[in-house]
C-alpha positions in Angstrom: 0.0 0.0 0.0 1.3 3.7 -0.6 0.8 6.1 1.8 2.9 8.9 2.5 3.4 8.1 6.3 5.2 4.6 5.2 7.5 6.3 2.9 8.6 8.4 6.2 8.3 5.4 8.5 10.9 3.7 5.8 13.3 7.0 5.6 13.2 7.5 9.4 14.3 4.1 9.9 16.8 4.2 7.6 18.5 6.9 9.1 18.1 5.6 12.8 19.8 1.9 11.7 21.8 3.5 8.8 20.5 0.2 6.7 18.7 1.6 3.5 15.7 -0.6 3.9 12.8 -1.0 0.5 9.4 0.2 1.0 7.5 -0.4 4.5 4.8 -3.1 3.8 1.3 -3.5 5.8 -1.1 -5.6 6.1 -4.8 -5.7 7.7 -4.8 -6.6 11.4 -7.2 -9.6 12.4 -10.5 -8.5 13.3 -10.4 -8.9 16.9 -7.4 -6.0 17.1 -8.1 -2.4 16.7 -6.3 -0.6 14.2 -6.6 -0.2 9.7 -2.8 -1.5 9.3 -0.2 -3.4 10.9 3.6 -3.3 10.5 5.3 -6.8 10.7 8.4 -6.2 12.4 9.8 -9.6 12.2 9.9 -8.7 8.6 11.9 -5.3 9.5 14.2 -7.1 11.8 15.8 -9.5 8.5 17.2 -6.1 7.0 17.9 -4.5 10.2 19.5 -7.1 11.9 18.0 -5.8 15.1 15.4 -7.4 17.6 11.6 -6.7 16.1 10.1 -5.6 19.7 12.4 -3.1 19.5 12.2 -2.2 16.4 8.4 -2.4 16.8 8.8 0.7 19.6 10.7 2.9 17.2 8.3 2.5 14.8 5.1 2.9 16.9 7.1 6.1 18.5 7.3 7.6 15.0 4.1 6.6 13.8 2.2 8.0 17.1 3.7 11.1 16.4 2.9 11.5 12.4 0.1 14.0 11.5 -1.4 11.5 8.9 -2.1 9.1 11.9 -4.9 9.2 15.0 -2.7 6.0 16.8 -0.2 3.9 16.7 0.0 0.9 19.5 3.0 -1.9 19.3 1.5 -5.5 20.5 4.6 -7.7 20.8 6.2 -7.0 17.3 3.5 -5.9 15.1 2.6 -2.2 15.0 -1.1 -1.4 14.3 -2.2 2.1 13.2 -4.8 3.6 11.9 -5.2 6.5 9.1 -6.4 10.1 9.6 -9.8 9.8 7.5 -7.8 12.8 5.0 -5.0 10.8 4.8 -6.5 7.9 3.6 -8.7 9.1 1.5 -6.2 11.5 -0.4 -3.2 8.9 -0.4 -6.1 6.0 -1.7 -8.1 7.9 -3.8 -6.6 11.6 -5.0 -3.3 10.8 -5.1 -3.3 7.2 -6.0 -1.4 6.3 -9.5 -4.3 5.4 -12.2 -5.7 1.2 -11.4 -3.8 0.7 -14.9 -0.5 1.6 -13.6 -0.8 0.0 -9.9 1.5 -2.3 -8.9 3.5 -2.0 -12.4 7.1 -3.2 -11.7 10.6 -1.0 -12.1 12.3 -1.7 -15.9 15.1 -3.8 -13.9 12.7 -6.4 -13.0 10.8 -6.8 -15.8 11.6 -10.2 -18.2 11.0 -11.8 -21.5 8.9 -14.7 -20.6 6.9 -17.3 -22.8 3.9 -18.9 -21.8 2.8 -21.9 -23.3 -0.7 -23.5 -23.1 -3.5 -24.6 -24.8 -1.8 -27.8 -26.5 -5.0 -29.6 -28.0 -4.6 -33.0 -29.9 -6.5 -32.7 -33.8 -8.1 -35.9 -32.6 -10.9 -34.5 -30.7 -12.5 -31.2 -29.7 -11.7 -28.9 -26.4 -13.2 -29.7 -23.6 -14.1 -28.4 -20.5 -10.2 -29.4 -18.9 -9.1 -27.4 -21.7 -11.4 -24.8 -21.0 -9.8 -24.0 -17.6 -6.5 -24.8 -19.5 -7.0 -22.2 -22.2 -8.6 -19.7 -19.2 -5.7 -20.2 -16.8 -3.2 -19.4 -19.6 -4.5 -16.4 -21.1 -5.1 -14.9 -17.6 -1.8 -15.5 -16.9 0.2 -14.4 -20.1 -2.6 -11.2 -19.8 -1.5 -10.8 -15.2 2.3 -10.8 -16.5 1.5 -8.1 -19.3 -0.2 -6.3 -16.6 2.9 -5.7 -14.5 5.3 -4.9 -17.4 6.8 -8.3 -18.6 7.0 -8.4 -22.1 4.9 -11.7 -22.7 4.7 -14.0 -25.3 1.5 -16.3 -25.9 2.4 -19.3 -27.7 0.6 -22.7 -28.2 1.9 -25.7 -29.3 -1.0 -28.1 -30.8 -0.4 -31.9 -31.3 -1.1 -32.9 -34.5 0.6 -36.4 -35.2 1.5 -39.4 -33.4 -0.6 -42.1 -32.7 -3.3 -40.6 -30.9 -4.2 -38.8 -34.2 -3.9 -41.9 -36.5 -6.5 -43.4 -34.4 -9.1 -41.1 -35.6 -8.0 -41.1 -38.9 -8.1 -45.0 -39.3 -11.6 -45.1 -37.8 -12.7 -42.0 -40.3 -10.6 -44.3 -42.8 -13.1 -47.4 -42.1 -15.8 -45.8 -40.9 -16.8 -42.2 -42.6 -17.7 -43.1 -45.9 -16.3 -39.8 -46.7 -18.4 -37.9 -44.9 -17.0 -34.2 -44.2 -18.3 -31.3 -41.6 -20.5 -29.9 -44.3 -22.1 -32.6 -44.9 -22.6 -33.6 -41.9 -23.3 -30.6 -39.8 -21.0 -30.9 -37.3 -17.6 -28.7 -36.8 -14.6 -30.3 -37.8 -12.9 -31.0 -34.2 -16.4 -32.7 -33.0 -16.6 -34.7 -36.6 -12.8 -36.4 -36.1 -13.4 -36.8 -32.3 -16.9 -38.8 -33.1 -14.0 -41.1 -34.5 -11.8 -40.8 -31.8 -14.6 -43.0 -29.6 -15.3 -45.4 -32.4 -11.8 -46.2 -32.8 -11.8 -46.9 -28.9 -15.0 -48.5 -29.5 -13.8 -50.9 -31.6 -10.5 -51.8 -29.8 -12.5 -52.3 -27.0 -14.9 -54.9 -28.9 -11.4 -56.4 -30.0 -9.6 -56.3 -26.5 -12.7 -58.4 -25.1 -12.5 -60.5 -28.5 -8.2 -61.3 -27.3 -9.2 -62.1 -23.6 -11.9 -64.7 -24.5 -9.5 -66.5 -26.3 -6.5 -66.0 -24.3 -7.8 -66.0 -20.5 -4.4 -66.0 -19.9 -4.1 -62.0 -20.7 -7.6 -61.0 -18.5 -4.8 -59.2 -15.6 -2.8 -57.7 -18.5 -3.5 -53.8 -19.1 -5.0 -53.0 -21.9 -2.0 -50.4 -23.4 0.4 -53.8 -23.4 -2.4 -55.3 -25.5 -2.9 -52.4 -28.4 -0.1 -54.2 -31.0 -2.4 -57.6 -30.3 -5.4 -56.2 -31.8 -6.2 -56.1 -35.1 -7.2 -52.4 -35.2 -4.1 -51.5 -32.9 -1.8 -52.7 -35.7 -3.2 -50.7 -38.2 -3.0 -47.9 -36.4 0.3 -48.3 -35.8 1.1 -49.6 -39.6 -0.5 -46.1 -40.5 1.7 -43.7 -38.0 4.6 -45.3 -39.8 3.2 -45.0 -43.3 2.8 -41.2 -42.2 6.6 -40.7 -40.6 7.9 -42.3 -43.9 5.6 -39.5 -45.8 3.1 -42.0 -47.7 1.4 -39.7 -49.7 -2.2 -41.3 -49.0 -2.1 -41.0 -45.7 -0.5 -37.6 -45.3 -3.6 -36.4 -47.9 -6.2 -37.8 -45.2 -4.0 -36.4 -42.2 -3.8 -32.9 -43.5 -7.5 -33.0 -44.6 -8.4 -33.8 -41.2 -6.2 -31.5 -39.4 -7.5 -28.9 -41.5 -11.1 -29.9 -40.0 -9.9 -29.9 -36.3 -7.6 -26.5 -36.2 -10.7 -24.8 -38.2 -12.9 -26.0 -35.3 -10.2 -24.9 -32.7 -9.9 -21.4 -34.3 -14.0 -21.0 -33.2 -13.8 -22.2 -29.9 -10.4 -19.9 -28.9 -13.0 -16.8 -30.6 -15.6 -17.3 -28.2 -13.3 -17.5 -25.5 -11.5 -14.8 -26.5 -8.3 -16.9 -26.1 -5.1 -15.5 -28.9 -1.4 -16.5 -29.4 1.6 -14.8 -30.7 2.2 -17.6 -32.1 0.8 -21.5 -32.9 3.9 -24.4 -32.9 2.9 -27.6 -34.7 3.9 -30.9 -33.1 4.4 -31.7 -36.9 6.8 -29.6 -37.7 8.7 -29.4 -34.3 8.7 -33.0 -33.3 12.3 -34.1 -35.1 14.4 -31.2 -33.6 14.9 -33.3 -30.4 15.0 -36.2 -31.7 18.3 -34.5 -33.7 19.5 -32.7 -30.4 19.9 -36.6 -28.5 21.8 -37.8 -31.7 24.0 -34.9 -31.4 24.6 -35.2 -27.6 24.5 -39.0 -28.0 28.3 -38.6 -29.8 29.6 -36.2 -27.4 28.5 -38.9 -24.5 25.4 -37.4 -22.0 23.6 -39.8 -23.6 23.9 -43.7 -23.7 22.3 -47.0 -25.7 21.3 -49.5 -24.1 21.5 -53.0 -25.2 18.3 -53.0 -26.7 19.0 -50.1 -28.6 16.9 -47.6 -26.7 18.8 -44.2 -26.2 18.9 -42.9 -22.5 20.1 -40.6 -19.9 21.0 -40.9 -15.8 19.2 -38.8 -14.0 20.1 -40.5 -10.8 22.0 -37.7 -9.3 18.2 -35.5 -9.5 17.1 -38.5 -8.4 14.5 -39.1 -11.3 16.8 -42.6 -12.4 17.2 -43.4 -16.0 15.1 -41.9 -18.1 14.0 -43.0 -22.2 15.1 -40.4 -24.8 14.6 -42.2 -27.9 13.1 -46.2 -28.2 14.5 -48.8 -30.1 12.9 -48.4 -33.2 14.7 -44.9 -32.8 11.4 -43.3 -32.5 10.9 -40.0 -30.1 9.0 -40.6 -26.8 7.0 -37.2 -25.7 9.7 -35.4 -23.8 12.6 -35.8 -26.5 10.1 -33.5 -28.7 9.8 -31.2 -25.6 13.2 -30.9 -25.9 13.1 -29.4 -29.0 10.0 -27.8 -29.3 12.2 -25.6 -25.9 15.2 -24.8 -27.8 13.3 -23.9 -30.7 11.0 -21.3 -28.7 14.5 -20.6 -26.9 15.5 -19.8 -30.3 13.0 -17.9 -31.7 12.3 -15.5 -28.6 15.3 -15.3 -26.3 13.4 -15.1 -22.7 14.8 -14.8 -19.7 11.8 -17.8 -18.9 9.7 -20.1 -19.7 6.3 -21.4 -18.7 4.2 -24.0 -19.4 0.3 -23.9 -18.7 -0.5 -27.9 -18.0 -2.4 -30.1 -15.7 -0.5 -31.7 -12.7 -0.5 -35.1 -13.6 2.7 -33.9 -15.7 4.6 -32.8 -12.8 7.1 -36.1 -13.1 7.5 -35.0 -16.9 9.0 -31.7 -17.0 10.8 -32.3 -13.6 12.5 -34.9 -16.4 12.8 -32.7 -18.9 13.7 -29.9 -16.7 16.5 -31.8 -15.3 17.3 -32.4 -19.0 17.9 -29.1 -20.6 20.2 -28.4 -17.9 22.4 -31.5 -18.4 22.4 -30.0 -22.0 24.3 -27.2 -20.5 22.8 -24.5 -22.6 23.7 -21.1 -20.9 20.1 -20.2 -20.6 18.9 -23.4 -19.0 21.1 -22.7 -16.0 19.0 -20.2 -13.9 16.7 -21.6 -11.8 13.5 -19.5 -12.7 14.7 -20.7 -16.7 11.7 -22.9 -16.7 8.1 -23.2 -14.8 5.7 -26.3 -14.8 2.2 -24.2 -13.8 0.6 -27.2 -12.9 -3.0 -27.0 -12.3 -5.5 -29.8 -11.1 -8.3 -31.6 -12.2 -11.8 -29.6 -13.0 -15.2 -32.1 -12.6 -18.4 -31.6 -13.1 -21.1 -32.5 -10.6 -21.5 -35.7 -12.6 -18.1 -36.8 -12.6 -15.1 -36.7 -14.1 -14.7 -36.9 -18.1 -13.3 -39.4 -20.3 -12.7 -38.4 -24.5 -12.0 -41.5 -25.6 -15.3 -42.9 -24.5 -17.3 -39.9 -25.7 -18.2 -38.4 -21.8 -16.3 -35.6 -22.2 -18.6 -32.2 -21.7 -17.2 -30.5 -25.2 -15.7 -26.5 -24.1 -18.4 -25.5 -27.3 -21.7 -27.1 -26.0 -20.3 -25.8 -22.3 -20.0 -22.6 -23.8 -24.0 -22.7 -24.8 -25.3 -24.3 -22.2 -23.5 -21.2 -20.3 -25.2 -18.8 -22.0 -28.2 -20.6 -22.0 -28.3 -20.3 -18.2 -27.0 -16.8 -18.0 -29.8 -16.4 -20.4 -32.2 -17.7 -18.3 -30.9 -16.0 -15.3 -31.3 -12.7 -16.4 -34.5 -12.9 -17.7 -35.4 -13.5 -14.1 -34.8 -10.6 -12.8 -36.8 -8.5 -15.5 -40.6 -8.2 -16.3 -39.9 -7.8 -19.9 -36.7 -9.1 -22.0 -34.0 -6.7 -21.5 -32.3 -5.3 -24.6 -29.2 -6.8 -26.3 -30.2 -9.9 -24.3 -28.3 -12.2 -26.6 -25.2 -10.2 -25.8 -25.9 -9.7 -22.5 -26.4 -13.3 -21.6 -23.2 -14.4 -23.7 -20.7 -11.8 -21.7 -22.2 -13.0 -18.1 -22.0 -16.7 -19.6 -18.1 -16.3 -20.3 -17.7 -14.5 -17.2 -19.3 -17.1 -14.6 -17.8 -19.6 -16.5 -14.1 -17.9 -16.2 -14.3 -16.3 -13.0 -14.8 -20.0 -11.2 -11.9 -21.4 -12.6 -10.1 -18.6 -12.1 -10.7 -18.0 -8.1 -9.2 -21.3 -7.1 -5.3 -21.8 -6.8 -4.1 -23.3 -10.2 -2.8 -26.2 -8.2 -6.8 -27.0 -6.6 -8.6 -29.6 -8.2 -11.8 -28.2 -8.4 -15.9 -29.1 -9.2 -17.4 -26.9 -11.6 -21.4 -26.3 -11.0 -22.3 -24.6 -14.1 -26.0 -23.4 -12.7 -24.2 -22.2 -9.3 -21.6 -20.2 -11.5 -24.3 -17.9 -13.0 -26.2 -16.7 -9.7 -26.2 -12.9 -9.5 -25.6 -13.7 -5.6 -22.2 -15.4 -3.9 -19.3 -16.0 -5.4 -19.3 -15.8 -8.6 -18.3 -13.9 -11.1 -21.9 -12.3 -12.2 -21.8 -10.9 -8.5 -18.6 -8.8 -9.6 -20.5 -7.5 -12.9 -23.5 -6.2 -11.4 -21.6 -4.8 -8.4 -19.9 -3.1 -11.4 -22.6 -2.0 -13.1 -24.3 -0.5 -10.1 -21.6 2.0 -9.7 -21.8 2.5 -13.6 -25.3 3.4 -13.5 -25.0 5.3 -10.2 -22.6 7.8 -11.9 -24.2 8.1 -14.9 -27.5 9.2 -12.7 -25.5 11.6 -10.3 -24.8 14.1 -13.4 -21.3 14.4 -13.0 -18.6 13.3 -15.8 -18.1 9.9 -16.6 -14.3 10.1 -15.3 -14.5 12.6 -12.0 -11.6 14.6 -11.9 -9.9 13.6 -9.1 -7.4 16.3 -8.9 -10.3 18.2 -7.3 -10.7 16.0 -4.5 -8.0 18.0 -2.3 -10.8 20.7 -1.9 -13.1 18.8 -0.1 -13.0 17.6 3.3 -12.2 14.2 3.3 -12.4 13.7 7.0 -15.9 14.0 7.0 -15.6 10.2 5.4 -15.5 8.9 8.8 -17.7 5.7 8.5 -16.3 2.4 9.1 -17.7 1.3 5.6 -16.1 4.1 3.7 -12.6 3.8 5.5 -12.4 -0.4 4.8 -13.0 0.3 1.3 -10.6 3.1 0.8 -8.0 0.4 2.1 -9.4 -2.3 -0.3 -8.5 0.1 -3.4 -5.3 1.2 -2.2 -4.2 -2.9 -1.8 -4.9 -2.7 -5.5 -1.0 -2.1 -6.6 0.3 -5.4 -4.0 -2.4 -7.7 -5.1 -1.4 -7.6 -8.7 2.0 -7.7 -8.3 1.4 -10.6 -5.5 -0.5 -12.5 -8.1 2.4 -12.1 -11.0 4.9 -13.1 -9.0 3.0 -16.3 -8.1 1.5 -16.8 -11.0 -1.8 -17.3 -9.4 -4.9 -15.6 -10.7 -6.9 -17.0 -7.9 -5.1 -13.8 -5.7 -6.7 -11.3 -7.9 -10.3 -12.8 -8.7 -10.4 -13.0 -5.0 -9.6 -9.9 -4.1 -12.1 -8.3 -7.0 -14.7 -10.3 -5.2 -13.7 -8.9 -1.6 -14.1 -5.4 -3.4 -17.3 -6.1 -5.1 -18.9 -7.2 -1.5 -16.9 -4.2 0.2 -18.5 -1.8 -1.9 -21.8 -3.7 -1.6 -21.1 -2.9 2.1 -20.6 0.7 1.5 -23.6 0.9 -0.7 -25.9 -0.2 1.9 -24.5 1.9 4.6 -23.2 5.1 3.0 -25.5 6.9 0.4 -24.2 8.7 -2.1 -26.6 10.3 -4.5 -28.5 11.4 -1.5 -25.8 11.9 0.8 -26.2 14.8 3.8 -24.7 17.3 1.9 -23.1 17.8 -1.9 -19.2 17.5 -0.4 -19.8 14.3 1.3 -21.7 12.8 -2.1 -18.9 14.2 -4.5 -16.4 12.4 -2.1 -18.4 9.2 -2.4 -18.9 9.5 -5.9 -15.0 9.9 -6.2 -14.5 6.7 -4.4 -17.2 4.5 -5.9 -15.3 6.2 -9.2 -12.1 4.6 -7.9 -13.9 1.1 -7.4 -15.2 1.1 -10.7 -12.1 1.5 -12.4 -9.9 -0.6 -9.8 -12.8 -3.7 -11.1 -12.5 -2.5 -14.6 -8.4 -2.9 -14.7 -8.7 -6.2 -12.5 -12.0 -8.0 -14.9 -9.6 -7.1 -18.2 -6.2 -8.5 -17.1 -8.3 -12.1 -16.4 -9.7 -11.4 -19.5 -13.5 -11.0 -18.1 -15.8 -9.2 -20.4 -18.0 -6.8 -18.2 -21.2 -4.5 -18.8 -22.3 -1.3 -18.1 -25.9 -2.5 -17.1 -27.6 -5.6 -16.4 
């Protein structure tokens, strides 16, 4: 928080330890203890290498005696304080850099980061794990943008191996050449439909092997693939497409074509973009080159039956398959290269990598990896972050594609604004206009906001019809809090954008109400909360803290009014700081890329 007494507190203690110290941080006091701020002297004590109960009585000394404060009290080693209703208001509100600039980080921080996510297969279509996937990335490519990282989006979208030749042999046998068109359906839904009846079909054969060999009913079912008939071919046709039959790369690229057409629609309507879109395709041979290379100069070794391998033993992650026998690349030999080639083609001082947790083991391997490569760049240890996220389930359980149960990120995306729909035509006698618009925009957002306001690392259970109540936590409560200070202003007469400079006039210690104070602190915790949630990574810090604002000011609202306050002062002071709000959500909704409206 800046307030003008902490940047004394931190120059007066400077001088009295002669330790140049960085800014003084606060933080709210528990409820039961009086006081708007504390000051953590344990935190103090680190840099000034002296005891933090004293420290704590130089500080409250100072403090006590600061015209911006009404007390100061020092419990132990923490400090609480509380503001002067002028000086809060003024350092909070008036003098307060714009919500677009808070918490923006000094040039010598700032890096060159990519952040890679999305990674669909062209087997299939989104669904609702990707949704959260493709969320969670954006957010967090748009979070580091925010603070002044230069950011690149980049997605990397796996389009061969066997995966995809499995929808292309069932399409093969099965689609009497049907085609999107002709069939109605978008081109990612049309090749996943063939996805499950290749699965359907190695299942009718898996139960077909076990009858006749009872002896394989305890053997899993991925050791059996090469025994089935259907398992064969698929594999016959990956290798027909690595030696570049011309057949089956005609089918492959027609079908591709389908899927990444289908993929473009879905990332529209979630308003997901990348700088740039990697193909597995044309990507995947770089590390297979890159362990041939370093195979010669010895980090890597063969094994006797002609697999290529390295020792991790010393990260303790053992010995780890670069290349298989049949000299074919397993999935994090193409990691390595698809890394140096983004390495390559951006120079960043780091990289990230938007993907579910149950790929923690991989890139700790391929992690450990890039640095046995000794590439200058690989040696920092912030060179490379997994941000793992967990599970997302529906209240009917969790999702399988292969077996068709998967809830598909388009017919979410409907039934969400089917719902928001519905939900807002509750609360009106007649249909409101631009309903359509209006239902899509609160749709996106419910749907956004409540995989955004859990930790990345939290599994979580999506309720779709919970997500789009105008009450609780979600993320329609934020846009109508929004819009109710939208339409308030546009009602009290005054510009849309208050000029704030004029605020010193009035007398900003007639704000004296509890309400009015805790809010005032809410927007000037603005500037920490982003830069808390960049430096974590984790979006969840700032959807929550837009929430705590939206039910702060709902709390102010209630108790404080503004269009009819006592006199014209006290409601341009209110209007000032409901102005501040409204912005503060405005800047907060756009860097987690939330739509918002101006009524609802």
């Amino acid at each position: 928080m800046e307030f003008t007494c902490l940047k004394e507190l931190g120059n007066h203690l400077s001088k009295h330890y002669s330790t140049s110290i960085p800014a003084v941080t606060v933080e709210r006091p528990p409820p039961e203890m009086e006081g708007d701020l504390t000051v953590n002297c344990f935190r103090l004590a680190k840099i000034l290498r002296c005891s933090p109960f004293d420290i704590a009585q130089e500080v409250s000394a100072f403090l006590a005696g600061h015209p911006d404060i009404d007390n100061a009290q020092a419990v132990k080693a923490y400090v609480n304080f509380t503001l002067r209703s002028g000086a809060l208001f003024s350092d909070a509100v008036v003098e307060a850099e714009s919500p677009s600039h808070a918490g923006m980080l000094p040039e010598e921080e700032r890096q060159r980061i990519v952040v890679e996510y999305s990674a669909p297969n062209t087997n299939k279509p989104q669904h609702l794990g990707h949704v959260r996937n493709n969320t969670l990335g954006q957010a967090t490519v748009s979070l580091l943008r925010r603070v002044g990282h230069e950011v690149y989006a980049v997605n990397l979208i796996n389009d061969r191996g066997i995966h995809i030749c499995k929808s292309m042999l069932a399409y093969q046998r099965f689609g009497s050449g049907q085609t999107p068109a002709e069939s109605g359906r978008k081109g990612d839904h049309l090749a996943g439909d063939y996805y499950v009846k290749f699965d359907q079909e190695f299942r009718r054969q898996l139960s077909d092997l076990r009858q006749r060999c009872p002896e394989l009913l305890e053997t899993p079912d991925e050791e059996l693939f090469l025994q089935t008939e259907i398992g064969r071919a698929a594999q016959d046709m990956l290798l027909k497409w690595e030696a570049g039959e011309p057949e089956t790369w005609k089918l492959w690229k027609t079908m591709n074509d389908w899927v990444l057409e289908g993929f473009h629609e879905t990332y529209k309507r979630l308003g997901v973009e990348f700088d740039r879109v990697y193909l597995e395709s044309e990507t995947y041979s770089k590390g297979r080159s890159i362990v041939l290379d370093f195979l010669e100069k010895g980090l890597f070794q063969r094994r006797a039956d002609g697999a290529v391998v390295i020792d991790l033993s010393e990260e303790k992650l053992g010995q780890k398959v670069v290349l298989r026998a049949d000299s074919t690349s397993v999935y994090v030999t193409q990691d390595i290269g698809t890394t140096v080639i983004k390495q390559n083609d951006y120079q960043p001082d780091r990289q990230v990598w938007v993907v579910g947790d149950e790929q923690i083991h991989h890139f700790k391997v391929l992690f450990a990896i890039l640095r046995k490569l000794g590439y200058d760049w690989a040696r920092s240890p912030e060179a490379f972050f997994h941000l793992a996220y967990g599970m997302v389930n529906l209240p009917s359980g969790k999702m399988k594609s292969r077996e068709g149960t998967v809830v598909d990120a388009d017919d979410l995306l409907d039934e969400m604004e089917k719902l928001a729909r519905n939900a807002t035509l509750e609360r009106y006698e007649q249909p409101p206009e631009n309903l359509s618009e209006r239902a899509r925009v609160i749709g996106l957002a419910a749907l956004k906001f409540m995989l955004l306001k859990v930790n990345p690392s939290t599994s979580t259970l999506f309720d779709p019809q919970a997500s789009v109540k105008f009450e609780g936590d979600t993320g329609p409560y934020i846009l109508y809090a929004y819009a109710r200070i939208a339409s308030m202003l546009a009602k009290s007469g005054e510009p849309a954008e208050i000029d704030l400079q004029q605020m010193p006039r009035l007398n900003w210690d007639k704000m004296r109400e509890h309400e009015e104070k805790s809010l005032a602190l809410q927007c000037a915790d603005y500037g920490r909360v982003i830069k808390k949630a960049a430096a974590e990574l984790d979006t969840s810090v700032l959807a929550n803290y837009l929430l705590e604002l939206a039910k702060g000011f709902s709390r102010f609202y209630r108790q404080c009014p503004v269009l009819k306050a006592e006199t014209e002062e006290l409601r341009m002071a209110r209007l000032a700081l409901s102005c501040r709000v409204r912005d503060i959500m405005a800047d907060g909704l756009r860097t987690l890329g939330i739509e918002f409206l101006e009524s609802m």
